[in-house]
N, CA, C and O atoms as a Tinker XYZ file with bonds, in Angstrom:
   532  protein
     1  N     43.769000  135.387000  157.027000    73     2
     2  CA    43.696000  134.885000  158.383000    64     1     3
     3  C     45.092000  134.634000  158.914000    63     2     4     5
     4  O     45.991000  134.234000  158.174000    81     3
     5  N     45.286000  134.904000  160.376000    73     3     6
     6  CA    46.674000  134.846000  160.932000    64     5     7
     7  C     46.656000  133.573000  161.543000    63     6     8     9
     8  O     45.671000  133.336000  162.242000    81     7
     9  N     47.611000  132.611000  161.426000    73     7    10
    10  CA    47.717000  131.027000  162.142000    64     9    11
    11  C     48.938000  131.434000  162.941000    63    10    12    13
    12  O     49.603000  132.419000  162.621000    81    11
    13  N     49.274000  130.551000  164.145000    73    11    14
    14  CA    50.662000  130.433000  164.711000    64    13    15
    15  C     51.065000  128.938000  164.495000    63    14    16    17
    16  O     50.259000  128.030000  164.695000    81    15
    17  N     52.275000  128.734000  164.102000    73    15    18
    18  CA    52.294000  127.480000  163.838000    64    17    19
    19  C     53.176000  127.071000  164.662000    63    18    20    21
    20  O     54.133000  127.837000  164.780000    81    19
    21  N     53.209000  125.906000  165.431000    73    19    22
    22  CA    54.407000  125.946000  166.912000    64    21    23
    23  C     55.040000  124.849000  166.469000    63    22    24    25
    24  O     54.457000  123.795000  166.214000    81    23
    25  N     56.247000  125.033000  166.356000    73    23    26
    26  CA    56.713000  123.536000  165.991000    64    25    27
    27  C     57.011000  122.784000  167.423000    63    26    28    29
    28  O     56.834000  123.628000  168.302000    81    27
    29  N     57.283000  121.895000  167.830000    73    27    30
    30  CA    56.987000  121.127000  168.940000    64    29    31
    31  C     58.310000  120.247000  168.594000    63    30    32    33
    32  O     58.489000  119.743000  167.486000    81    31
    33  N     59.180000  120.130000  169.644000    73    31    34
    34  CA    60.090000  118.879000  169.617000    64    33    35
    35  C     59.715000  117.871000  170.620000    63    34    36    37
    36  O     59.741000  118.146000  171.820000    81    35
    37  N     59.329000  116.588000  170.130000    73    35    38
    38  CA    59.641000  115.373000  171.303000    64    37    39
    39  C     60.108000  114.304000  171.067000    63    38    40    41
    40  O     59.986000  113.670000  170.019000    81    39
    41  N     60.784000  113.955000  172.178000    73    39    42
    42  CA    62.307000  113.210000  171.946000    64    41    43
    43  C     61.534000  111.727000  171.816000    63    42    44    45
    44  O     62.175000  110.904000  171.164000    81    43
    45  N     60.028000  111.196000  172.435000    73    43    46
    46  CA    59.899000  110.041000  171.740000    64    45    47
    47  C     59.415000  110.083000  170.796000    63    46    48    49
    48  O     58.823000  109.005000  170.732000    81    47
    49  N     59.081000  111.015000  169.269000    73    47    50
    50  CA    58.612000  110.742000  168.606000    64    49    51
    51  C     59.744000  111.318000  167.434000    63    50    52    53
    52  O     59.216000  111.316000  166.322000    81    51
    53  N     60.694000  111.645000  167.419000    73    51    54
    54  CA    61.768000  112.194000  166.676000    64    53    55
    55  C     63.427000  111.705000  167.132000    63    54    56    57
    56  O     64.049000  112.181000  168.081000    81    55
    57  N     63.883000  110.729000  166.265000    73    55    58
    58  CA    64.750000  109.994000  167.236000    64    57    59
    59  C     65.977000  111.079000  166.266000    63    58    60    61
    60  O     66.437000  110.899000  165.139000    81    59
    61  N     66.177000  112.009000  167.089000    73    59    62
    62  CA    67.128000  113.045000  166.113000    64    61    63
    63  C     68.086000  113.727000  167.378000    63    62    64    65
    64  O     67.544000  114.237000  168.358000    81    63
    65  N     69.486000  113.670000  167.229000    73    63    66
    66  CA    70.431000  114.289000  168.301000    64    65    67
    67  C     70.571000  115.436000  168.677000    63    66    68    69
    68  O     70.552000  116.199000  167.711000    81    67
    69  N     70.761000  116.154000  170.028000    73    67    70
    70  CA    70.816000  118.003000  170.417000    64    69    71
    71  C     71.202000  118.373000  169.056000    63    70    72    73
    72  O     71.967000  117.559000  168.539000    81    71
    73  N     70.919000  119.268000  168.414000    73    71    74
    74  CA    71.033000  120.226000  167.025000    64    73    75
    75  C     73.105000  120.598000  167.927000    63    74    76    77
    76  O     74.104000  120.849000  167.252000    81    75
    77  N     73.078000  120.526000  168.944000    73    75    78
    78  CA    74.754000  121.171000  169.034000    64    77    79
    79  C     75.426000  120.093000  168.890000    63    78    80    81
    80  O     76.647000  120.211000  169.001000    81    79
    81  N     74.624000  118.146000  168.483000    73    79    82
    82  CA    75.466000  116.983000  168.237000    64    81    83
    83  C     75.767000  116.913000  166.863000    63    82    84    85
    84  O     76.658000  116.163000  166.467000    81    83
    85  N     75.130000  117.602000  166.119000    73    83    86
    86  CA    75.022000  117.558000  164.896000    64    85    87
    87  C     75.809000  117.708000  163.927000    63    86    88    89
    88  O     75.838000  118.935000  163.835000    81    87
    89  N     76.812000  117.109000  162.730000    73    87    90
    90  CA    77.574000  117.669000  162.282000    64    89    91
    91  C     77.357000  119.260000  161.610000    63    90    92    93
    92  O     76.213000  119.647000  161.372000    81    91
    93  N     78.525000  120.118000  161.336000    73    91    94
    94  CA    78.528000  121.155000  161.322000    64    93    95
    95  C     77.644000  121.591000  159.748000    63    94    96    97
    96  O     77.047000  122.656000  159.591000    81    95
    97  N     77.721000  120.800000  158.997000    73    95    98
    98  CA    77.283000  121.204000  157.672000    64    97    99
    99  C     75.748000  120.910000  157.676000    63    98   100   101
   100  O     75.008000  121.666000  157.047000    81    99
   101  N     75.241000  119.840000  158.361000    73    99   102
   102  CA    73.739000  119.626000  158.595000    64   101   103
   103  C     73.295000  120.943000  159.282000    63   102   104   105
   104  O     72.257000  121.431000  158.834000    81   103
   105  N     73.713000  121.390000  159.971000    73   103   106
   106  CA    73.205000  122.604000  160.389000    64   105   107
   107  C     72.894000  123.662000  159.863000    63   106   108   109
   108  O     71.951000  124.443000  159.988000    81   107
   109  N     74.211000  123.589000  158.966000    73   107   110
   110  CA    74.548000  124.727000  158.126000    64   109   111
   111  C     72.916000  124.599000  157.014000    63   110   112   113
   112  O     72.143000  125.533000  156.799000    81   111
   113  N     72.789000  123.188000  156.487000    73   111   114
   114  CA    71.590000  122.942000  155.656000    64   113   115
   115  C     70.474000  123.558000  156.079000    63   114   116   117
   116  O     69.819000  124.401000  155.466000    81   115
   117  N     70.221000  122.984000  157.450000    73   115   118
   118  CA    68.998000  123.334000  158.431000    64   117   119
   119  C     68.791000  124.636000  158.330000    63   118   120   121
   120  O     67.771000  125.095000  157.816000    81   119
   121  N     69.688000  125.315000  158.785000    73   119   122
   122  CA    69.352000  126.512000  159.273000    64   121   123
   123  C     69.021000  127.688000  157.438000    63   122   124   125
   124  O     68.280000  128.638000  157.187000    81   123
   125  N     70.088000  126.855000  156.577000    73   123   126
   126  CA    69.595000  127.767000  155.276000    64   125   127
   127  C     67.737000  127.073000  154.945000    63   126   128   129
   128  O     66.777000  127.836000  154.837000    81   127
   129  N     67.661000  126.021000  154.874000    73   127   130
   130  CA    66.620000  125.744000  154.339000    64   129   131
   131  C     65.339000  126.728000  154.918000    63   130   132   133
   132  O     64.442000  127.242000  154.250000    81   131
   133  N     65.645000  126.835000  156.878000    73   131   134
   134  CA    64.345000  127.409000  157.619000    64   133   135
   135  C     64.424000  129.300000  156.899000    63   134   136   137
   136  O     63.431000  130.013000  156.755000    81   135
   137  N     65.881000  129.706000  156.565000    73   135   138
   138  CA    65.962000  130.929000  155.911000    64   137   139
   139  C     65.571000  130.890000  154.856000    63   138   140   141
   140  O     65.976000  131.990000  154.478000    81   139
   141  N     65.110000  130.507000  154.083000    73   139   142
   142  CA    65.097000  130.150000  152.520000    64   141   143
   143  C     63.207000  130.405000  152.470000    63   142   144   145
   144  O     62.576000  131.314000  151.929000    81   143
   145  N     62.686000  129.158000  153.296000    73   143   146
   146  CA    61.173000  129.497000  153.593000    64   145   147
   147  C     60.894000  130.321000  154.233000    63   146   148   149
   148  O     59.690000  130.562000  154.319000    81   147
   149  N     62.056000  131.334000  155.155000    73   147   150
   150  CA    61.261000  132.404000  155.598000    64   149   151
   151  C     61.271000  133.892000  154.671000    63   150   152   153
   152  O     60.631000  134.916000  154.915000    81   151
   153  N     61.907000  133.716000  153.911000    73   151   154
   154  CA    62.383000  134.524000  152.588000    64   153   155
   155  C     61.319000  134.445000  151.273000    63   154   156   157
   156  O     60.734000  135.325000  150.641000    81   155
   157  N     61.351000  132.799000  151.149000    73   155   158
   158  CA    59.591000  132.704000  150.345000    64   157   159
   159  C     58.252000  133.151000  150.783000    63   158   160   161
   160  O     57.290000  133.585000  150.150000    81   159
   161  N     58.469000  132.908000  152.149000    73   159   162
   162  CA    57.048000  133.437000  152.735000    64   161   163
   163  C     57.012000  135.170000  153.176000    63   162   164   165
   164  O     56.005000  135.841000  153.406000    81   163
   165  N     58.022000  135.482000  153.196000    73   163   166
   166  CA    58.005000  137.759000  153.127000    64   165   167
   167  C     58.224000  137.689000  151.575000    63   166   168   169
   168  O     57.676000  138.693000  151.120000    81   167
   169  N     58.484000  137.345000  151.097000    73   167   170
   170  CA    58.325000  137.715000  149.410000    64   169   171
   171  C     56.536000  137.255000  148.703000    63   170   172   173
   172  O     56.066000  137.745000  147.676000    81   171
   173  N     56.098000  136.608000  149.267000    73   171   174
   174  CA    54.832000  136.553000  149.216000    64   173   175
   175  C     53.908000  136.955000  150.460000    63   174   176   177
   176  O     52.948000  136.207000  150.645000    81   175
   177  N     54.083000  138.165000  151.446000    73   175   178
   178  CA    53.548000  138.605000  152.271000    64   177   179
   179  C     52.601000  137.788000  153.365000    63   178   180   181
   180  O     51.532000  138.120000  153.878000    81   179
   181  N     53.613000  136.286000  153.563000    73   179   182
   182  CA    52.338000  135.681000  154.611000    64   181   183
   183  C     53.438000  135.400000  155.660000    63   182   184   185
   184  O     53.103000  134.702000  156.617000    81   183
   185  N     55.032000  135.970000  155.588000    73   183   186
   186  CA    54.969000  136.136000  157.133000    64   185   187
   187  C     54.811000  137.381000  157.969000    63   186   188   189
   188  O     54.451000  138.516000  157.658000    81   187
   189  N     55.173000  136.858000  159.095000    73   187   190
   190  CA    54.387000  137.632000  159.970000    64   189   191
   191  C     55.441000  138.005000  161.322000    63   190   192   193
   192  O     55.551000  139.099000  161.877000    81   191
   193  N     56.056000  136.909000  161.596000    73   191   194
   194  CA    57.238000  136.804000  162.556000    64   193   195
   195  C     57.618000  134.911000  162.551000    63   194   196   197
   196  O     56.734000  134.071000  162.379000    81   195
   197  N     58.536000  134.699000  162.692000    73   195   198
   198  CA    59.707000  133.484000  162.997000    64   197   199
   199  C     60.481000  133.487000  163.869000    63   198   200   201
   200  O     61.467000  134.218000  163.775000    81   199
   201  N     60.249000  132.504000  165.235000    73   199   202
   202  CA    61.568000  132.388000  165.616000    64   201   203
   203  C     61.813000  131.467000  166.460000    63   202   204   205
   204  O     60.931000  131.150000  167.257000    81   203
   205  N     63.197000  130.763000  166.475000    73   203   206
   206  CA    63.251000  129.592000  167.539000    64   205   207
   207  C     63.820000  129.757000  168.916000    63   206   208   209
   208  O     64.524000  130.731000  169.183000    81   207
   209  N     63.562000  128.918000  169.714000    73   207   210
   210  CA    63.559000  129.098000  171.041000    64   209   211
   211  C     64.701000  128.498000  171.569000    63   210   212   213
   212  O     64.886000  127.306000  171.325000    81   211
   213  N     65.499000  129.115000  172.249000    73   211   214
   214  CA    66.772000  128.205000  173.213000    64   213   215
   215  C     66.228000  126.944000  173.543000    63   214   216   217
   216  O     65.124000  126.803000  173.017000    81   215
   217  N     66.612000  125.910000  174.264000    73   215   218
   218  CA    67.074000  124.333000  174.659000    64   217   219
   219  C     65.759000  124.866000  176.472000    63   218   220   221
   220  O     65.675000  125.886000  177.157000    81   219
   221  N     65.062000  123.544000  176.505000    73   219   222
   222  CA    63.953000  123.971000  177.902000    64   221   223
   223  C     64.994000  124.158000  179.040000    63   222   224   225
   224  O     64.507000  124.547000  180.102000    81   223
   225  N     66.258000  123.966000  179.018000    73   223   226
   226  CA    66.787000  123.524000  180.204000    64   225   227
   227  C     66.749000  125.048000  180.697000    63   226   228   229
   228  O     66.684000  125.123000  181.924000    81   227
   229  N     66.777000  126.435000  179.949000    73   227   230
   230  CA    67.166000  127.707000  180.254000    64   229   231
   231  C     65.734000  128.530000  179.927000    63   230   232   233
   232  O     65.621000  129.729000  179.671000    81   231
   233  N     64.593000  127.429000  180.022000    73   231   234
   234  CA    63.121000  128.365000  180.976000    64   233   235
   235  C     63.276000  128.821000  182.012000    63   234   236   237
   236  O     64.160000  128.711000  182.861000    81   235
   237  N     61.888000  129.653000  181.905000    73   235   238
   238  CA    62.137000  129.703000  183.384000    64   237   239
   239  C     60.495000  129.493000  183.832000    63   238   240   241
   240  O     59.937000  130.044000  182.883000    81   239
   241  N     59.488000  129.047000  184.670000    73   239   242
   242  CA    58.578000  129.187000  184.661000    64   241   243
   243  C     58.123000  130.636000  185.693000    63   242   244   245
   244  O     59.056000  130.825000  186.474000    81   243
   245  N     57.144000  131.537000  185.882000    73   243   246
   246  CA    57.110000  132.794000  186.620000    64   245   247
   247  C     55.533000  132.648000  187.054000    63   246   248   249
   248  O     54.693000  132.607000  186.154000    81   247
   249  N     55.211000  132.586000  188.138000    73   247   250
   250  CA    53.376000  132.499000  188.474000    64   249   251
   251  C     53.416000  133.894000  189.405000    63   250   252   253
   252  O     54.487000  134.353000  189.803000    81   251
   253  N     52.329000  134.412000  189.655000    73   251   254
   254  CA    52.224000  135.537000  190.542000    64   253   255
   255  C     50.773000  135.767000  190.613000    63   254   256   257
   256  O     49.989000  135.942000  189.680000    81   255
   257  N     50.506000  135.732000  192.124000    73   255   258
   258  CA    49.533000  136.308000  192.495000    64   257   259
   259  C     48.784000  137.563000  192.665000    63   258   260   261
   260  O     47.646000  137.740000  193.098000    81   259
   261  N     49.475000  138.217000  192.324000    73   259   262
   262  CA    49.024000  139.710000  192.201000    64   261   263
   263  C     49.972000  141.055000  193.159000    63   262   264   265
   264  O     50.317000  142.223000  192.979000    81   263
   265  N     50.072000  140.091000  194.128000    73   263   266
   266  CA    50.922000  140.675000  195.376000    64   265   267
   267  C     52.140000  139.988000  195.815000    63   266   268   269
   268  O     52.252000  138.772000  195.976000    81   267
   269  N     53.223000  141.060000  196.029000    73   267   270
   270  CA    54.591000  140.750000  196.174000    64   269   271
   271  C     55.288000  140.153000  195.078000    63   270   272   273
   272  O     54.720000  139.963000  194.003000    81   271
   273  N     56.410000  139.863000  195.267000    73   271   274
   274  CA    57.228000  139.214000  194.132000    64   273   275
   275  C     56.598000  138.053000  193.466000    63   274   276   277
   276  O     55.681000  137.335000  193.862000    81   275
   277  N     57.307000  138.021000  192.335000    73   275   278
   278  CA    56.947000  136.660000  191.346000    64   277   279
   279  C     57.646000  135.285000  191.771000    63   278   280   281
   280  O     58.681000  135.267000  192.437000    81   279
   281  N     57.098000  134.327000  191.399000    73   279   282
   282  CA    57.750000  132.823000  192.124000    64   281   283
   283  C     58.758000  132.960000  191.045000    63   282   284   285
   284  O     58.835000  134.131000  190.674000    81   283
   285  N     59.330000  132.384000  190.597000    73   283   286
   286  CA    60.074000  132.255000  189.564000    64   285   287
   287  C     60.875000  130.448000  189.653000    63   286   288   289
   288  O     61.484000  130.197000  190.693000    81   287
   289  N     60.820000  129.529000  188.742000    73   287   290
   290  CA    61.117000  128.469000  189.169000    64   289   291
   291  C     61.784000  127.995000  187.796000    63   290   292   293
   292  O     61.472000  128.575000  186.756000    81   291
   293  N     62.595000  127.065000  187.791000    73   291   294
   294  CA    63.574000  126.227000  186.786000    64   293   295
   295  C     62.006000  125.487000  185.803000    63   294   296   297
   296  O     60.872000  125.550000  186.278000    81   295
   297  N     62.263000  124.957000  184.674000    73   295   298
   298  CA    61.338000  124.562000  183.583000    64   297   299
   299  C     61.526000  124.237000  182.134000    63   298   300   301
   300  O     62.041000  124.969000  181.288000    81   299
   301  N     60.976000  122.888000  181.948000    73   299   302
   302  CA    60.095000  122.729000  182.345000    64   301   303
   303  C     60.960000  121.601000  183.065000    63   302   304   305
   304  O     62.168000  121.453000  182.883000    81   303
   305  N     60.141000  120.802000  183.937000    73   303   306
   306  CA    60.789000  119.897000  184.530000    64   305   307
   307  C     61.201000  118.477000  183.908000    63   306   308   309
   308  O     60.570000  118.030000  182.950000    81   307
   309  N     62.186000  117.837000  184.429000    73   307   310
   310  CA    63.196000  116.884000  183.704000    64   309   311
   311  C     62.731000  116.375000  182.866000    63   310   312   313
   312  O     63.067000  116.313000  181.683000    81   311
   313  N     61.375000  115.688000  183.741000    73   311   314
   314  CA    60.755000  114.667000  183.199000    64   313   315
   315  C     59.762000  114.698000  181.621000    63   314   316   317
   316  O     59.351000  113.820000  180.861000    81   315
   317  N     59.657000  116.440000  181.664000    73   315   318
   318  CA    59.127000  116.507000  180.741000    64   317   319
   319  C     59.868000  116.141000  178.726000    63   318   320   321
   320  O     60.721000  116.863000  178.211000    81   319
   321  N     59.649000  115.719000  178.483000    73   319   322
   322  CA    59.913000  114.644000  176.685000    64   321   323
   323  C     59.400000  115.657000  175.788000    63   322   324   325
   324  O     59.314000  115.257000  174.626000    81   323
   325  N     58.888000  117.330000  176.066000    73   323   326
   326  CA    58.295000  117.647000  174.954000    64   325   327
   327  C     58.656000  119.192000  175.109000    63   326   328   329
   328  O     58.963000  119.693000  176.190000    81   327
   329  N     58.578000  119.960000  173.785000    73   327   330
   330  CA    58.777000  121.692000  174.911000    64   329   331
   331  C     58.600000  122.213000  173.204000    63   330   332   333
   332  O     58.768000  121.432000  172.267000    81   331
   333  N     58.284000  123.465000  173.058000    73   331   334
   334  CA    57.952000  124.461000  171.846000    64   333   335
   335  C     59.774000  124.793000  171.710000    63   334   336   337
   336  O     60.533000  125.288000  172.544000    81   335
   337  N     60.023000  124.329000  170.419000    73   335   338
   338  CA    61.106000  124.824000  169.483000    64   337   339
   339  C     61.206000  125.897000  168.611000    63   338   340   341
   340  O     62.151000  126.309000  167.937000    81   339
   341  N     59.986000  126.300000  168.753000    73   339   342
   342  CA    60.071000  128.030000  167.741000    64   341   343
   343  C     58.976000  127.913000  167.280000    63   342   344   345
   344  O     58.514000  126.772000  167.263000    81   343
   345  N     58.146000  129.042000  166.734000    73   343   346
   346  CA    56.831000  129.560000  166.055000    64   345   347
   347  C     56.850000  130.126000  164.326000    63   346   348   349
   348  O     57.881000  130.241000  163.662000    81   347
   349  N     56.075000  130.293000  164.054000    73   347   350
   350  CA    55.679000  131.116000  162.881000    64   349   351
   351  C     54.534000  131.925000  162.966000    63   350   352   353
   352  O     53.429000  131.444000  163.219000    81   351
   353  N     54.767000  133.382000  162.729000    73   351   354
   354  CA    53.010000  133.525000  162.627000    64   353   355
   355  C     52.813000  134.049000  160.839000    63   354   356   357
   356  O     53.590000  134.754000  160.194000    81   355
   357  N     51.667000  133.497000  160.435000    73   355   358
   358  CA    51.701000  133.820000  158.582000    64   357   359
   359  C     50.417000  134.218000  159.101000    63   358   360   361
   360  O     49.767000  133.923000  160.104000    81   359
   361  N     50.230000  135.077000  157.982000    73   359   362
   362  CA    49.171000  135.696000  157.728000    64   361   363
   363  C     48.326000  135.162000  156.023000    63   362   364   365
   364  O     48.177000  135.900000  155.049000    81   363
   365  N     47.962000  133.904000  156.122000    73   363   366
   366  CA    47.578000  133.755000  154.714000    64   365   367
   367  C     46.034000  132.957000  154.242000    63   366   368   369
   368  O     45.286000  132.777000  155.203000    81   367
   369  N     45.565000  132.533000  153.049000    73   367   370
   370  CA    44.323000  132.531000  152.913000    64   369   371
   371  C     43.677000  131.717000  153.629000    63   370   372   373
   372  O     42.506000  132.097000  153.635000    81   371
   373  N     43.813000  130.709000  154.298000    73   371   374
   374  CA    42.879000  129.937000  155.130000    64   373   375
   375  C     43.509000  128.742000  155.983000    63   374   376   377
   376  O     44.728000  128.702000  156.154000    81   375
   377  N     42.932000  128.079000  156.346000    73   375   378
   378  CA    43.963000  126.534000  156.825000    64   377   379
   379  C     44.962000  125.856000  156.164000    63   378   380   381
   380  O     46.013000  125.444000  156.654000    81   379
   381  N     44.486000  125.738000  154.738000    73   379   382
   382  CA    44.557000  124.773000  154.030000    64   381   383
   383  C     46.441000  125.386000  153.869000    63   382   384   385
   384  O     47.528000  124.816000  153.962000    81   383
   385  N     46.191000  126.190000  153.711000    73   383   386
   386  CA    47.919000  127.031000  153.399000    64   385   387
   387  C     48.695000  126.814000  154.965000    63   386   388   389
   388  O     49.826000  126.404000  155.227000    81   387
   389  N     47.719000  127.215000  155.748000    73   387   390
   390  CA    48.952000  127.129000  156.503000    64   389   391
   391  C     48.876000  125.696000  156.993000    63   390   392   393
   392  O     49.872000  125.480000  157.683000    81   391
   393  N     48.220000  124.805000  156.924000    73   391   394
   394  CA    49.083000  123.373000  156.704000    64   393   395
   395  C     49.775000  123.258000  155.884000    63   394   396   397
   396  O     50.848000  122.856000  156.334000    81   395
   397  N     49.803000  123.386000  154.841000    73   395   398
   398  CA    50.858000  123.254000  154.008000    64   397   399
   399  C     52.022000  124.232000  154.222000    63   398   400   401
   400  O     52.981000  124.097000  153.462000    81   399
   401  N     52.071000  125.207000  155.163000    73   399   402
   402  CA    53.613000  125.671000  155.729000    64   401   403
   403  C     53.903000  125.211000  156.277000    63   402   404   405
   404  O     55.129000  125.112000  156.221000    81   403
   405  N     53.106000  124.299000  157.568000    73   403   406
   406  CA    53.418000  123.416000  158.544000    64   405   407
   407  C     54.150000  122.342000  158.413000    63   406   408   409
   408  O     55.069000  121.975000  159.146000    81   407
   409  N     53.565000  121.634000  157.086000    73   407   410
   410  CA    54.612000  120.650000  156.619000    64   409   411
   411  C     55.533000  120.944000  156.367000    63   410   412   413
   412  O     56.451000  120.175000  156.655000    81   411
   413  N     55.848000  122.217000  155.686000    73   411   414
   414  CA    57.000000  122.303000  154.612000    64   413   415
   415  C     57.934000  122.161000  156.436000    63   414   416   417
   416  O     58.647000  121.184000  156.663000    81   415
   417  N     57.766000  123.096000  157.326000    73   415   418
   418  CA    58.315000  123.331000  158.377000    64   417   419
   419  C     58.868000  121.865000  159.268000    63   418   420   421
   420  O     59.870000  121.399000  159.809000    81   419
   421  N     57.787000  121.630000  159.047000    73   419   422
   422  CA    58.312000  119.835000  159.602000    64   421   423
   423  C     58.970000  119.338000  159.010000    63   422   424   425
   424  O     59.796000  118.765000  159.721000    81   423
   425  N     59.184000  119.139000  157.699000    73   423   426
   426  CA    59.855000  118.322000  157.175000    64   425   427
   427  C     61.520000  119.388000  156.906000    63   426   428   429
   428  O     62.097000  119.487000  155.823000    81   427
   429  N     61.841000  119.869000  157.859000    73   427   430
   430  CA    63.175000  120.658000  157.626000    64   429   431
   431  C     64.136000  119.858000  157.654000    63   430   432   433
   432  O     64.084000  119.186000  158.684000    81   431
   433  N     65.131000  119.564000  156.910000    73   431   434
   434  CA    66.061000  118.937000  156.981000    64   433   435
   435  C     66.766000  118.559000  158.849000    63   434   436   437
   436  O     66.665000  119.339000  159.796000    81   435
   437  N     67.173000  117.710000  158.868000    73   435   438
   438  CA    68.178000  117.203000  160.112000    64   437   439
   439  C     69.209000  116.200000  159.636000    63   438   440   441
   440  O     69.132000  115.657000  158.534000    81   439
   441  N     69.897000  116.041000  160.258000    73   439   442
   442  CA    71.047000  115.396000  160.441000    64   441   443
   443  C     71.222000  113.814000  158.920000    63   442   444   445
   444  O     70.585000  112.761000  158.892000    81   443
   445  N     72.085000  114.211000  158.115000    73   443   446
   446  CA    71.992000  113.561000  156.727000    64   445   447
   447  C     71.390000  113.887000  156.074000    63   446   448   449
   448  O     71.571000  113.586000  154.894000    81   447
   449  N     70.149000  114.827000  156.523000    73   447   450
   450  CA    69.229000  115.485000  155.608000    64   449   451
   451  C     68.057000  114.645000  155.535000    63   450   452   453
   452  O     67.654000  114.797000  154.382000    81   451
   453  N     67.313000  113.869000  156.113000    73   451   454
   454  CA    66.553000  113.849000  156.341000    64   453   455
   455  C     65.726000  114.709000  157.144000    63   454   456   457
   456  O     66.200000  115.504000  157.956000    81   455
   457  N     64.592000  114.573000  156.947000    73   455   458
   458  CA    63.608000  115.476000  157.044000    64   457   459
   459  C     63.474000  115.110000  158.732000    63   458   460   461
   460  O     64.000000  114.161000  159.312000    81   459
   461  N     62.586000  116.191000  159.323000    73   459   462
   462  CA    62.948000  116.145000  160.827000    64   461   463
   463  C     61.704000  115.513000  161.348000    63   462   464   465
   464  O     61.607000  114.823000  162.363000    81   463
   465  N     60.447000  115.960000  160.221000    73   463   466
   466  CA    59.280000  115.050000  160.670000    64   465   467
   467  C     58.814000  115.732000  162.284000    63   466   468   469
   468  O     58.039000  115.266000  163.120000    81   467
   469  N     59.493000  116.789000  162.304000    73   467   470
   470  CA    58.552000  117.324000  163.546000    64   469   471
   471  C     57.511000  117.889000  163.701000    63   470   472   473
   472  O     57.219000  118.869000  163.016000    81   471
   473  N     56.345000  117.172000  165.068000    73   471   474
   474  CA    55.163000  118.148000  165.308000    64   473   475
   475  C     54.816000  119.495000  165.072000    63   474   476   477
   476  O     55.309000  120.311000  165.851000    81   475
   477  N     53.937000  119.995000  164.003000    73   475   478
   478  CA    53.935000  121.439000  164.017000    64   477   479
   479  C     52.248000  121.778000  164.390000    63   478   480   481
   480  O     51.372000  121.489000  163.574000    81   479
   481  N     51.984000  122.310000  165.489000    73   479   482
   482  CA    50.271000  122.409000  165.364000    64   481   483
   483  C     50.677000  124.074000  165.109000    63   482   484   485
   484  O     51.599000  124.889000  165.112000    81   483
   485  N     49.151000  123.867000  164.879000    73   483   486
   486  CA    48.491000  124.975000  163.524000    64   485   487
   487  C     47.543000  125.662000  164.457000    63   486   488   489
   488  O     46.838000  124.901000  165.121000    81   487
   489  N     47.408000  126.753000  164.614000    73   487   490
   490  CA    46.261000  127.395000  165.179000    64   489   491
   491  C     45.607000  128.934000  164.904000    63   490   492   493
   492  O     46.245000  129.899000  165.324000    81   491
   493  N     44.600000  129.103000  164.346000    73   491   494
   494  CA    44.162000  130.483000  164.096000    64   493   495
   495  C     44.192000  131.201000  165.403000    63   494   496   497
   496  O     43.660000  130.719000  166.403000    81   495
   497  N     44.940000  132.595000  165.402000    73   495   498
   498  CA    44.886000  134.008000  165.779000    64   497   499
   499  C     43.680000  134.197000  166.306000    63   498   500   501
   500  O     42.958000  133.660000  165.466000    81   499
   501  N     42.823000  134.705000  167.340000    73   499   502
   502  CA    41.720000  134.598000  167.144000    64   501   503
   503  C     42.000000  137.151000  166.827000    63   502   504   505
   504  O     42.642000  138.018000  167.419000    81   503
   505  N     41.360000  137.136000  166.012000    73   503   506
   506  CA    41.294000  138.202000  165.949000    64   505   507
   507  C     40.606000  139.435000  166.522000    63   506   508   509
   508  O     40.957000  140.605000  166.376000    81   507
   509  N     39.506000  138.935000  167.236000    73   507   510
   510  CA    38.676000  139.987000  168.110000    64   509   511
   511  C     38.678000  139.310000  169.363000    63   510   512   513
   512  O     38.989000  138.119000  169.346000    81   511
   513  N     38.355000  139.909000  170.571000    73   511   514
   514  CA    38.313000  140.038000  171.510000    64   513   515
   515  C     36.748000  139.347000  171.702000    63   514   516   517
   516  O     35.812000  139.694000  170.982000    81   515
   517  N     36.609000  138.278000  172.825000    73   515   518
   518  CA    35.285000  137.180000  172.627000    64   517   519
   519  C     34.246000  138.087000  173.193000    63   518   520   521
   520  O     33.044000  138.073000  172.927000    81   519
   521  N     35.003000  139.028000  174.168000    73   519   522
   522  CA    33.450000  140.053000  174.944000    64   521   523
   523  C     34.071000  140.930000  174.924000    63   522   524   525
   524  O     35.302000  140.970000  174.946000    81   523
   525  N     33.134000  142.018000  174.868000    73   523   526
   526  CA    33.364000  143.286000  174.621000    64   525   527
   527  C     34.185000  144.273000  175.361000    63   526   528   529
   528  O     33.924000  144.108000  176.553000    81   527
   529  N     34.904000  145.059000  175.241000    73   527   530
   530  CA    35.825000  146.142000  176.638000    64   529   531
   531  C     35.050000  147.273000  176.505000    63   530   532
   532  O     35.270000  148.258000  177.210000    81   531
């Protein structure tokens, strides 16, 4: 079964500084540790794709009605405390695993090395199409 796992940053529930405040070697940790599990997980064939997302300030949001140009607008807005930091998609035996990637994912090192303790929801792929084409 294919899950996406979204990791989620929010600033009231993770009291952790911009990743660019960070000293240089915590990063250096961070970023080997998220390589390290993505290296365990293609050596055991449950990934699928990885990847993290720029800072919300450089969204963009895009709506369109069908006709004429697209709106295109700044996003998400100020006020918003929460925004998707990068995905996973694994392909592996049931929930139970990919919670347990979820954690491993949350608990990625940050700044001293503590663990980052960030939101990761979990969600099955849905694999077929709900009505028919």
């Amino acid at each position: 079964m294919k899950y996406m796992l979204l990791m989620q940053f929010s600033a009231k529930d993770v009291d952790v500084p911009k990743v660019e405040e960070w000293p240089v070697e915590d990063v250096r940790i961070h970023v080997r540790y998220m390589r390290d599990l993505n290296a365990e997980l293609t050596a055991t064939g449950e990934l699928v794709d990885a990847q993290g997302l720029d800072r919300p300030d450089t969204a963009r949001i895009v709506r369109s009605h069908g006709d004429g140009a697209p709106v295109v607008s700044d996003g998400p807005f100020a006020e918003t405390k929460e925004w998707l930091a990068g995905w996973w998609i694994v392909d592996c035996d049931g929930e139970p695993r990919a919670v347990e990637i979820a954690a491993r994912v949350s608990a990625a090192p940050g700044p001293r090395g503590r663990p980052l303790d960030m939101p990761v929801e979990v969600r099955r792929i849905m694999s077929e199409s709900p009505v028919e084409v």
